[in-house]
VOBA-280423 format. One record per residue: residue in one letter; y, x, z of N, C-alpha, C, CB in turn; residue number from 1. Coordinates in steps of 0.001 Angstrom, whole numbers, plus 500000, padded with zeros to 6 digits. Glycine has a CB too. Layout:
! VOBA-280423
drense,n_c2,n_c1,n_c3,ca_c2,ca_c1,ca_c3,c_c2,c_c1,c_c3,cb_c2,cb_c1,cb_c3,vokol
A,Y,X,Z,Y,X,Z,Y,X,Z,Y,X,Z,NUM;
...
//
This chain:
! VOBA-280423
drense,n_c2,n_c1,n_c3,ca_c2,ca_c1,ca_c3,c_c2,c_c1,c_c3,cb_c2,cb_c1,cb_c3,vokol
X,562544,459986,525607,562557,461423,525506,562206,461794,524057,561561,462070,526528,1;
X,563545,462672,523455,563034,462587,522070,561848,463599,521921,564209,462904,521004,2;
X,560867,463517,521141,560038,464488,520975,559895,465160,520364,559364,464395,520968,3;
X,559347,466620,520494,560008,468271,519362,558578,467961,518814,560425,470531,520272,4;
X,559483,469027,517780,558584,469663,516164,557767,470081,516324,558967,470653,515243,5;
X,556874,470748,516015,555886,471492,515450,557064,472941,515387,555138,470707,513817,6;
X,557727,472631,514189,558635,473749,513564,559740,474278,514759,559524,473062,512122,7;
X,560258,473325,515783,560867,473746,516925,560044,474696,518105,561315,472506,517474,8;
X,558788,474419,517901,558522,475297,518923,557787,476543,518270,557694,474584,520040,9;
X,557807,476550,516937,557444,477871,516474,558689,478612,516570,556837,477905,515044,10;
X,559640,478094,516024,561275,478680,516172,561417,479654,517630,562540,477109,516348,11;
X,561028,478448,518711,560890,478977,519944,560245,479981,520618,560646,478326,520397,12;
X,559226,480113,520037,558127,481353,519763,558747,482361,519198,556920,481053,518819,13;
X,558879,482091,518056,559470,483679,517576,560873,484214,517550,559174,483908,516202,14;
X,561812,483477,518604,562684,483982,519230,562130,485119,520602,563467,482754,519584,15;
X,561603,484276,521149,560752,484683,522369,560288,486012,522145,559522,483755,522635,16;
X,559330,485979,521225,558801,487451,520477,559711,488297,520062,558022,487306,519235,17;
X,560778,487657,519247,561569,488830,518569,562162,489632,520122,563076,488113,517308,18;
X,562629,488835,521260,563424,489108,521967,562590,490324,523014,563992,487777,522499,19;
X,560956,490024,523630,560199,491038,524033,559044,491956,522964,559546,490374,525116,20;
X,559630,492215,521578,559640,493035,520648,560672,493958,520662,559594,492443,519625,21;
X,562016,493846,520615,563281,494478,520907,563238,495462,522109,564299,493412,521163,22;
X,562354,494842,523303,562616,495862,524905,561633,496772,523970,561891,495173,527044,23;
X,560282,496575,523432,559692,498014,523364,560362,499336,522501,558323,497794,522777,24;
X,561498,499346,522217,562634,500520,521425,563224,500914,522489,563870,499997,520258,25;
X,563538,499528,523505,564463,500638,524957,564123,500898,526074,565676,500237,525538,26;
X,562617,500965,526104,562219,501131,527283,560722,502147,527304,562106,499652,527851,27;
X,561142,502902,528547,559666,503783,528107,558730,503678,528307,559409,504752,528320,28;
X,558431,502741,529063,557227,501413,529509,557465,500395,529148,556959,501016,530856,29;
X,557222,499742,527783,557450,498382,527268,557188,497403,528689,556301,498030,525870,30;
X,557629,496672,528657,556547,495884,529715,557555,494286,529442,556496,496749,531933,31;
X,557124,493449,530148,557860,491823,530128,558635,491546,531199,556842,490580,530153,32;
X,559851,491133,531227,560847,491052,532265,560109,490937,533351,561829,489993,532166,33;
X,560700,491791,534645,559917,492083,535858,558625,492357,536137,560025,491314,536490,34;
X,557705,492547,534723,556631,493176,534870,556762,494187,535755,556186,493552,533794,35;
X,555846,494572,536470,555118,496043,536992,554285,497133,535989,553964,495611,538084,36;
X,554537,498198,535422,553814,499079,534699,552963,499790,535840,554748,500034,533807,37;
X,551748,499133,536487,550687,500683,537330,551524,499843,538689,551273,503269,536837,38;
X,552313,501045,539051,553094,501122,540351,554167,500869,539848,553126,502345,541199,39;
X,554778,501253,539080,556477,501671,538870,556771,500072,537514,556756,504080,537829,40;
X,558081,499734,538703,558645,498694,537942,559816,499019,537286,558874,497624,538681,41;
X,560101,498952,536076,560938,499761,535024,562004,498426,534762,559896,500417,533415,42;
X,563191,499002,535094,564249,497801,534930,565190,498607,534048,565036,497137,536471,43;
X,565826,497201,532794,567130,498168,532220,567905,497569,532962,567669,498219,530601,44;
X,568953,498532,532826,570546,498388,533369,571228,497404,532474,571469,499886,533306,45;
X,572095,496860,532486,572973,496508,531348,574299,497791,531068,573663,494879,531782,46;
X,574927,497235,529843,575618,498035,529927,576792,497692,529023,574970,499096,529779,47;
X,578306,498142,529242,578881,497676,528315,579860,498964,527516,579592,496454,528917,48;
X,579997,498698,526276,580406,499709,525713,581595,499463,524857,579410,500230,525096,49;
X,582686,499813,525125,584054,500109,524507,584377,500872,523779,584805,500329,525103,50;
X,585321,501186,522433,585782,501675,521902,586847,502195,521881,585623,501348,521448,51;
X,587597,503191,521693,589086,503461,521533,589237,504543,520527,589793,503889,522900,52;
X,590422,504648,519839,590504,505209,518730,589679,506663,518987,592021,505263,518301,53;
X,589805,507318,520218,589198,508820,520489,587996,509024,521543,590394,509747,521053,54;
X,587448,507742,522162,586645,507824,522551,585607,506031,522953,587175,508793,523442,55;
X,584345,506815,523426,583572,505525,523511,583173,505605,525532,581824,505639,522131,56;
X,583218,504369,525770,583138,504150,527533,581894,503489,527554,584441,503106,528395,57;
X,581117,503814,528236,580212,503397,528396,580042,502813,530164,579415,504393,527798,58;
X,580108,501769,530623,579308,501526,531786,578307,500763,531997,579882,501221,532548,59;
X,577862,501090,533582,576553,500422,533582,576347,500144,535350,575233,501542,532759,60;
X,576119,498782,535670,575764,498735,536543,574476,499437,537568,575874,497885,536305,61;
X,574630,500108,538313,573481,500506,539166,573341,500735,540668,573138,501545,538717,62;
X,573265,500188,541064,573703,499578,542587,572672,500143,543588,573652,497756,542689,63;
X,572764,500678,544311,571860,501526,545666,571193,502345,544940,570702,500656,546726,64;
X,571927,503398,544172,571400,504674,543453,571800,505636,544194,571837,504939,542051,65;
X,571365,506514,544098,572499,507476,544518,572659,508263,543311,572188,508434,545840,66;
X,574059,508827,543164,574685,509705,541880,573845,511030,541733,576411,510171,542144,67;
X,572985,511766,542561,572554,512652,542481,570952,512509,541886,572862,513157,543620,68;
X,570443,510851,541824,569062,510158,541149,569607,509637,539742,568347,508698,542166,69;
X,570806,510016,539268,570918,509472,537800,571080,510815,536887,572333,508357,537598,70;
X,569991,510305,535573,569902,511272,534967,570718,510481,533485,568296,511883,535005,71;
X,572022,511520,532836,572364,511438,531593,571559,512277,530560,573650,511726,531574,72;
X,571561,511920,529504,571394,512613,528241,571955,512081,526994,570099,512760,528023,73;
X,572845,513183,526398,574066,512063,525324,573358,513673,523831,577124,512063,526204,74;
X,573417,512846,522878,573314,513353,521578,574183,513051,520687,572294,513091,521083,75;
X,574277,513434,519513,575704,513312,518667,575360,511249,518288,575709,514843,516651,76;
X,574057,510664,518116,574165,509504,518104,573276,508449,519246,573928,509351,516813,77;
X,573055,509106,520246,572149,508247,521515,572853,508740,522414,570438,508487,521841,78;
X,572312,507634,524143,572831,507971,524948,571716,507624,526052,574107,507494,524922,79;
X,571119,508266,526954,570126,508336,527708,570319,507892,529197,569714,509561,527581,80;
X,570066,506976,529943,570352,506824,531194,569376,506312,532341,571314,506111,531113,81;
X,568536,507267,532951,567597,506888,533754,567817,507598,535305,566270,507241,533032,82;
X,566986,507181,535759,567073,506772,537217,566039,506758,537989,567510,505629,537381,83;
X,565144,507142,539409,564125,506985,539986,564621,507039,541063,563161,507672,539745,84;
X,564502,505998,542200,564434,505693,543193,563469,505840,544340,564628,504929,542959,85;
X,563271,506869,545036,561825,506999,545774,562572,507332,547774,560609,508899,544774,86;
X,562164,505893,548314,562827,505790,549428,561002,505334,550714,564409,504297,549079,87;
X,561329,505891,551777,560361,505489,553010,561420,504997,553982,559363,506837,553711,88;
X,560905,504219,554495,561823,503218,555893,560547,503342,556997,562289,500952,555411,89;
X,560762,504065,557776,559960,503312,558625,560622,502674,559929,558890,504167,558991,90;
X,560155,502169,561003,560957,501514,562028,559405,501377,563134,561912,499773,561356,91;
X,559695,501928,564426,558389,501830,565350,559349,501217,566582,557389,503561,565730,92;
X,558686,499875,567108,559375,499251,567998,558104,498291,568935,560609,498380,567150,93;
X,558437,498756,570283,557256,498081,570920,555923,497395,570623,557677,497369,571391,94;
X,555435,498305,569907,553720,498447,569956,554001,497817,568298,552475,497219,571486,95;
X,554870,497895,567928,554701,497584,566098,555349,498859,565004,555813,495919,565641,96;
X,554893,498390,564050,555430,499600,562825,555455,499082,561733,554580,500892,562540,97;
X,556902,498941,561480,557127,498455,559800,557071,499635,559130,558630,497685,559348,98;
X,556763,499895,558204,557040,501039,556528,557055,500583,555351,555958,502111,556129,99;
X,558209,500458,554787,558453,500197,553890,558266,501302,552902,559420,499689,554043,100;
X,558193,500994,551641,558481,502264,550929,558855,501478,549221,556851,503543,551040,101;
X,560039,501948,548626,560294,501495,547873,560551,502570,546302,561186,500776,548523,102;
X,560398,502000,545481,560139,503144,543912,560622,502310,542883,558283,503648,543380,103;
X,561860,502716,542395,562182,501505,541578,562745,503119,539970,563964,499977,542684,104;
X,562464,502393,538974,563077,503063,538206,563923,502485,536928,562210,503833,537924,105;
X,564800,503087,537037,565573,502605,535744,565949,503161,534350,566621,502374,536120,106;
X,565988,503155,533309,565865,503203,532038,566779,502523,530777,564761,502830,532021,107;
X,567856,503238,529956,567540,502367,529042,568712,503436,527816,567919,500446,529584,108;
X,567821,503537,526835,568348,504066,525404,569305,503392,524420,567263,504236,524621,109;
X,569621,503923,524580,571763,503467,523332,571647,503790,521849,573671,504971,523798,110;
X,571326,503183,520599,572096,504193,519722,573435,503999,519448,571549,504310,518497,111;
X,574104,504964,519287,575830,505111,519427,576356,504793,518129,576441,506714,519843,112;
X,577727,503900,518093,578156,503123,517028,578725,503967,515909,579123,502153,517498,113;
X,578963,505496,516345,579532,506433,515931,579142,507748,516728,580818,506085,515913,114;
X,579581,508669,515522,578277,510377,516351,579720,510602,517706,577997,512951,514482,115;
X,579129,511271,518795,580203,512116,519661,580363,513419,519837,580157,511863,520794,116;
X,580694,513469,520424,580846,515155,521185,579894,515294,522677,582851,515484,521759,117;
X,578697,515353,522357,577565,515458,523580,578178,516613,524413,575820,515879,523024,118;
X,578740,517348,524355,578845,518694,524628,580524,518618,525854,578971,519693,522799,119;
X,581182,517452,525668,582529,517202,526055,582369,515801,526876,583578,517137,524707,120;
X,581266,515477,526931,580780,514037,527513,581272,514445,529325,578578,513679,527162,121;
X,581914,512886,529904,582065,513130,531537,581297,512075,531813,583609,513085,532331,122;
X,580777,511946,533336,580338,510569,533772,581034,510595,535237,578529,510324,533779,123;
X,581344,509363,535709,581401,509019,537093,580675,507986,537527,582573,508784,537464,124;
X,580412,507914,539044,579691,506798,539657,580440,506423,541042,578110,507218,539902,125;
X,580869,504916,540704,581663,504858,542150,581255,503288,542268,583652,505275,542169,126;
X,580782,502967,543617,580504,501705,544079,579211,500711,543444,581778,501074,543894,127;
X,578320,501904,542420,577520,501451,541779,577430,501210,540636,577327,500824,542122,128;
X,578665,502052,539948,579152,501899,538808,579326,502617,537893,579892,501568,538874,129;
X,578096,503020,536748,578622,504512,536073,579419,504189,535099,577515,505520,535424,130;
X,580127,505225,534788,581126,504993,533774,581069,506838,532788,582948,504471,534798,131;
X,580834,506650,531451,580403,507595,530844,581647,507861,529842,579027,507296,530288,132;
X,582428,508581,529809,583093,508989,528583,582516,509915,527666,584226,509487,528879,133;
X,582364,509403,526206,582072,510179,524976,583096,510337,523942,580997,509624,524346,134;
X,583905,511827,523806,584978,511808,522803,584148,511269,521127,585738,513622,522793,135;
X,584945,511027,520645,583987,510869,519446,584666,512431,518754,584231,509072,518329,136;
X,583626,512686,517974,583429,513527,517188,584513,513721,516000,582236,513267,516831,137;
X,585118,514591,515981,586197,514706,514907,585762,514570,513490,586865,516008,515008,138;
X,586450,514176,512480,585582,513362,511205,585706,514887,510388,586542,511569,510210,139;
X,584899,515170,509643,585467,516218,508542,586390,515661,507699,584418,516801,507624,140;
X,587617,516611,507564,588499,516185,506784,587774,516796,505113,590084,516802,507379,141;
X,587946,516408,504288,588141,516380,502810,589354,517147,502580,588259,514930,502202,142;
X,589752,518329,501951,590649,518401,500933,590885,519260,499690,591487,518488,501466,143;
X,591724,518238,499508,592086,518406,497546,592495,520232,497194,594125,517121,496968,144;
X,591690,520119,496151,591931,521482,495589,591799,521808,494359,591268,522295,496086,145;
X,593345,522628,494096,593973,522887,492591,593328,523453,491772,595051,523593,492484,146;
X,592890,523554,490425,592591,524403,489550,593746,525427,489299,592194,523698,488437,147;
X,593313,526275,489002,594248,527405,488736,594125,528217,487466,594135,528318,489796,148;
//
């Protein structure tokens, strides 16, 4: 078994760090993968983001949400997408009682590769799936002008 560095596992370290240094910018409870903050366990979404000459797509997985618990917020260069989940189950069956109760929240901040049009922004959610259109922002044109 070959045996590591010294210098390999510092490497390893401060990947590690750089990588739960990075969540505290997108999350509003820093916390360490599957940490618990208190009560409330703060998960990001992933998300993937496309380009096209006139607009940017944004989706994001979110699965047993409902569309009416997701909150957008789009600015000419961010994009905001959170979520709170607050559910009771109960079930009473011959002399027993389950209750569940579940609180999950989700979170996670974008900065945008280019400014948009916050104001012209759509979203849909179908099968667990948001999908965000942002026109991008029309460029100021420049133009040339004659002396006279």
């Amino acid at each position: 078994m070959p045996r590591r560095s010294f210098f390999d596992e510092i490497r390893r370290m401060w990947e590690r760090m750089d990588e739960l240094m990075s969540r505290i910018w997108e999350e509003p409870y820093p916390a360490l993968p599957g940490e618990k903050t208190g009560e409330i366990e703060v998960k990001t979404p992933d998300v993937d983001i496309m380009e096209t000459e006139s607009e940017l797509i944004v989706t994001s997985d979110i699965p047993g949400v409902s569309k009416d618990d997701i909150q957008i917020k789009v600015s000419e260069d961010s994009l905001e997408i959170s979520s709170e989940v607050k559910r009771e189950e109960k079930e009473e069956d011959k002399g027993y009682i389950r209750r569940e109760r579940v609180y999950r929240k989700f979170y996670r901040k974008l900065s945008l590769p280019t400014p948009v049009d916050a104001e012209q922004a759509k979203a849909s959610y179908k099968n667990g799936v948001l999908e965000i259109k942002l026109p991008k922002k029309e460029e100021k044109k420049s133009f040339k002008v004659e002396i006279q």
